[in-house]
N, C-alpha and C positions, 0 to 999 in steps of 0.2 A: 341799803345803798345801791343805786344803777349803777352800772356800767358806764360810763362814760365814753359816748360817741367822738368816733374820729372826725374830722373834715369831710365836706362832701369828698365821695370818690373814693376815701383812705378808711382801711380796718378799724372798729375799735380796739385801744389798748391794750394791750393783755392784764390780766391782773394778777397784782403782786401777791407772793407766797408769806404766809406769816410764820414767826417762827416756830409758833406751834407746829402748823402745816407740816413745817421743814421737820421737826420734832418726831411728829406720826411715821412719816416717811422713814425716818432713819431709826425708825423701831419696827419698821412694816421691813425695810432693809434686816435688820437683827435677826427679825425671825427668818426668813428665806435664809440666811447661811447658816443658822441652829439644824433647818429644815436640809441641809445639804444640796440646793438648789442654786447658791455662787459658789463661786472658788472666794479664796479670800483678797484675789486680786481685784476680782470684778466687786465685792463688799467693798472693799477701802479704795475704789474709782466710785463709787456709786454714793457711796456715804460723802464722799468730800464735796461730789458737785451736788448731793442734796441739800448739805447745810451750807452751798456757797448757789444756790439757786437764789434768781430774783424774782421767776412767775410760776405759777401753777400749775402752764404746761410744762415746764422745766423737770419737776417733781412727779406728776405724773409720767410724764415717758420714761422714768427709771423704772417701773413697776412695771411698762406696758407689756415686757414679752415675759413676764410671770405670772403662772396660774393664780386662781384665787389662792387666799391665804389659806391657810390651817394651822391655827394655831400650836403654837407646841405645844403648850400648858394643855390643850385638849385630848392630844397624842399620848401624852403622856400620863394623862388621868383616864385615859380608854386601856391603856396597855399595866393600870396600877400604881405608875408611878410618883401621880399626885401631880399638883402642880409648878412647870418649871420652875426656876429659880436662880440666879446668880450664882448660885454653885456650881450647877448642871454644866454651864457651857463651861465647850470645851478650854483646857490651857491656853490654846492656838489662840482663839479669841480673844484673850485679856493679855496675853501679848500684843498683839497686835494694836489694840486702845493702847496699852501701855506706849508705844512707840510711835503711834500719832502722840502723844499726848508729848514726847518728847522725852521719854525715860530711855535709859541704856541700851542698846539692842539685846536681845533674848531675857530681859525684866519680864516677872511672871505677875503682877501684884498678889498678895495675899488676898483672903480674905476682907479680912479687917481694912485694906487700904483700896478696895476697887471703887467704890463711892467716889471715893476720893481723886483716882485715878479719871473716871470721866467726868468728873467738873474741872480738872486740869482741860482734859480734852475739850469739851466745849470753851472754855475760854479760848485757849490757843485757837481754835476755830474762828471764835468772832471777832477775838483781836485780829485776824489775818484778813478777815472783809471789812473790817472799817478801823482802824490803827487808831484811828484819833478819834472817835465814839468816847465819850466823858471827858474829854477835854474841857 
């Protein structure tokens, strides 16, 4: 698909972010605070305007004043301790989903219920950019 040209004189459009896109980003976001590279205020400013971005430079500028990535999973299979996991991150983190997602303040999920925990959160997300989506 081209790019679609503006009017004489005028930029072409920017192009819109798909949700995937949004997706990558706010897993490219996960590992930089695994990595200890945000705070977890700048994660939960940075996550919110990824999955409420509408173009791809939107999504890119969140990343731009961060090093390349380094995987944790890699970090962590250099140092023996195999590859990350949903277990590994810290409490702080699954707090934190937890409470976007809309659970109690200081809610830790379990195990057994963090799955679960962020398909709450993504909904609560996409109901909040477009309310009436399956109407």
């Amino acid at each position: 698909m081209r790019r679609q040209q503006g009017r004489a004189g005028t930029p072409p459009s920017p192009l819109r972010a798909s949700d995937a896109e949004r997706d990558q980003i706010v897993g490219e976001l996960r590992e930089r605070f695994a990595e200890g590279r945000l705070s977890q205020d700048s994660f939960v400013r940075r996550m919110d305007a990824a999955l409420r971005a509408r173009e791809r430079s939107q999504l890119t500028d969140l990343l731009a004043d961060m090093p390349a990535p380094r995987r944790l999973a890699d970090v962590l299979t250099r140092h023996g301790a195999g590859p990350a996991t949903a277990a590994q991150l810290p409490d702080s983190y699954w707090a934190m989903v937890a409470d976007l997602a809309g659970c109690r303040p200081g809610y830790v999920p379990s195990a057994e219920t963090r799955d679960l925990t962020v398909v709450v959160l993504k909904a609560r997300v996409r109901f909040a950019a477009n309310p009436f989506e399956g109407l």
